[in-house]
N, C-alpha and C positions, 0 to 999 in steps of 0.2 A: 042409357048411353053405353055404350062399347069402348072398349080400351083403345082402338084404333081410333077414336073419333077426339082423342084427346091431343090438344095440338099444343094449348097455353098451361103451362106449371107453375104451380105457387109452391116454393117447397115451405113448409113449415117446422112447427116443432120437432128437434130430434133429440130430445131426453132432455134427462139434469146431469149426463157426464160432462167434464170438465173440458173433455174436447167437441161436445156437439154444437157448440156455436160452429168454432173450425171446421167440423163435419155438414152442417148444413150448407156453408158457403163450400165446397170442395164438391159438395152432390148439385148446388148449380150451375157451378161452371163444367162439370162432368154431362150433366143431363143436358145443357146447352148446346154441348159438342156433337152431341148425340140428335142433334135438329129439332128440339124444344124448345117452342118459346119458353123462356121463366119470366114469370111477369111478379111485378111489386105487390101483390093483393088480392086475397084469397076470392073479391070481386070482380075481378079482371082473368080469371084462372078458367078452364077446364075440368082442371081437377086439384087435390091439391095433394103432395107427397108430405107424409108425416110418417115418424119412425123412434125408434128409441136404440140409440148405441152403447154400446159397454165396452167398455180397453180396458183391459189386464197387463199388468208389466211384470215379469216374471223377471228370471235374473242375468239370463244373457237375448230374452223376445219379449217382445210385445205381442198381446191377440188382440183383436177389434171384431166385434160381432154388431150387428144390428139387424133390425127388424123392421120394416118399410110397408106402408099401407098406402092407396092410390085411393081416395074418395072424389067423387063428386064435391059441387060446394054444398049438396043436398044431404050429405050422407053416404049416399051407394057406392060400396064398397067396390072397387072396379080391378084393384089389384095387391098382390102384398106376395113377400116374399122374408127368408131370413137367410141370412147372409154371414159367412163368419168363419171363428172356429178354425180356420187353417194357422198356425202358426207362421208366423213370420221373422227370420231370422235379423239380427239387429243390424247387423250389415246390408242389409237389404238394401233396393235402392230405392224400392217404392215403401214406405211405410206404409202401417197397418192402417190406418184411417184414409190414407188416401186412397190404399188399396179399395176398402168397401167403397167407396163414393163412386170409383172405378166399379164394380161389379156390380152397385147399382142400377146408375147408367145403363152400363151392357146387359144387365139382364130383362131392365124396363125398356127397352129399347130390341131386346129378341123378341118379348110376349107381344109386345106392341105389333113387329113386324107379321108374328105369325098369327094374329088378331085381323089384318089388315086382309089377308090373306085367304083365313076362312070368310070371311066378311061376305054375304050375299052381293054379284056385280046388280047392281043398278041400270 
């Protein structure tokens, strides 16, 4: 299977930080927006997005990093990326966690595009 040929998303586990509940729900309405199905069950899936997040609260910012894996329900590793590391200032308007769900999204959804792309036409 190919990147582009993924159409339904389970997203699943994203760590034991105390925001990645928050964090998985915020990457599937981000990955929705992005024209993904998200479906209820790693059965019903394409592929499924799993990852592990980390927030750091420093003393005037917050960082938020994570790491994101695209498997099959088979296994086969089809995409992954890490994410992160930019500081963000506390007055921000996008916080740091929603910010990654954002950059998730938009980055699973460039490789996807430029996936589709090189894709042999049929």
């Amino acid at each position: 299977q190919r990147l582009h040929e993924v159409h339904n998303i389970y997203v699943g586990n994203m760590g034991d930080d105390d925001e990645a509940g928050r964090f998985r729900l915020l990457v599937e309405e981000q990955v929705a927006k992005k024209g993904f199905a998200v479906v209820d069950s790693p059965e019903k899936a394409d592929a499924i997005l799993t990852g592990a997040l980390s927030v750091r609260v420093h003393r005037n910012s917050s960082t938020a990093r994570v790491y994101v894996t695209l498997q099959t329900p088979k296994g086969q590793r089809l995409w992954g990326r890490d994410f992160g590391s930019k500081m963000t200032n506390i007055f921000s308007l996008t916080e740091p966690v929603k910010l990654r769900a954002q950059d998730v999204a938009n980055g699973l959804k460039q490789d996807w595009d430029k996936s589709a792309k090189l894709a042999p036409k049929k």
